[in-house]
N, C-alpha and C positions, 0 to 999 in steps of 0.2 A: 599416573602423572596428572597434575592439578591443568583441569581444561582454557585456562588462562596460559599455561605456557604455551599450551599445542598450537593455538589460533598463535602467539607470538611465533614461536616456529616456522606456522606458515604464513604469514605475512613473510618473514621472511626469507621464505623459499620464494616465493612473488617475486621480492627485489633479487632475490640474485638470478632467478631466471628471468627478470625483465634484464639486466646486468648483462648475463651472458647474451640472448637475443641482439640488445643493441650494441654492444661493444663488436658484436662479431659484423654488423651491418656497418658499423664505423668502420673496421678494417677493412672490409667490403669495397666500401666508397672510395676510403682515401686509398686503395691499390689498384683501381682498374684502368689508371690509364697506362700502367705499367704489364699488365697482360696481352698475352695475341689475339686469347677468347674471352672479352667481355661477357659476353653473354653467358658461355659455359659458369663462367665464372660467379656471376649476378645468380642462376640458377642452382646450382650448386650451393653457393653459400645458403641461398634462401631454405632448399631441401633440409640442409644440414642444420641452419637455423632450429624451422620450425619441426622437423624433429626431436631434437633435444628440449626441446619446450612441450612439446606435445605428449612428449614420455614423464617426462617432470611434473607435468598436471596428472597427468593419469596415476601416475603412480603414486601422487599426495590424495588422489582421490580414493586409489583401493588405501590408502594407510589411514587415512583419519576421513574420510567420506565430504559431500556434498558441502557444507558449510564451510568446511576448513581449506575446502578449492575456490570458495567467491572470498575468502578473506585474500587467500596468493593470487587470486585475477586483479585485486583492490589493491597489491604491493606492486605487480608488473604495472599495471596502470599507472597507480602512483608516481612510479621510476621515469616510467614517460611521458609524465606531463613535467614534474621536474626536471626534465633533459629537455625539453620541447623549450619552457620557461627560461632553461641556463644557454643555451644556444641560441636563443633566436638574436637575432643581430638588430642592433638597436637602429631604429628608421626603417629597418625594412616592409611594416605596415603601411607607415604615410608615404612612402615614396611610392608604391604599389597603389593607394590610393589615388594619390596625382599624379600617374599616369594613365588611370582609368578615368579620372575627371577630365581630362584631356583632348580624350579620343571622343 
């Protein structure tokens, strides 16, 4: 297989394991005040998270080695600066600002 696709492949295995990682931390969030154990809950997901991410690297790493796991660290990353960028709520820097100028 021409080494241009493999790096595309795993770019995007990156995005869909940064995908899964955060969508499951969204769910995460937006369900725990409807739990009795927040905590078990918070812990749990996290385990379950970073397992399925941690097997996901690993195993792109025994399939196509070293280089082609910094290209899927470079897609999950990616994912999450893009979600960081589409989320953040407009004003929420400068009002955070002037309330620190404040005090």
């Amino acid at each position: 297989m021409n080494e241009t696709i493999l790096f595309i492949i795993s770019f995007i295995s990156g995005l869909l394991l940064g995908w899964l990682f955060f969508a499951g931390l969204w769910i995460t969030l937006k369900d725990i005040g409807h739990t009795r154990h927040p905590v078990l809950r918070i812990l749990g997901s996290l385990l379950l998270r970073m397992g399925l991410v941690l097997a996901g690297f690993y195993a792109l790493l025994q399939w196509a080695g070293w280089p082609h796991l910094l290209v899927a660290t470079l897609g999950f990353t990616l994912l999450r600066l893009a979600l960081v960028h589409r989320l953040r709520q407009p004003g929420a820097i400068s009002s955070r600002a002037n309330k620190e100028s404040a005090t």
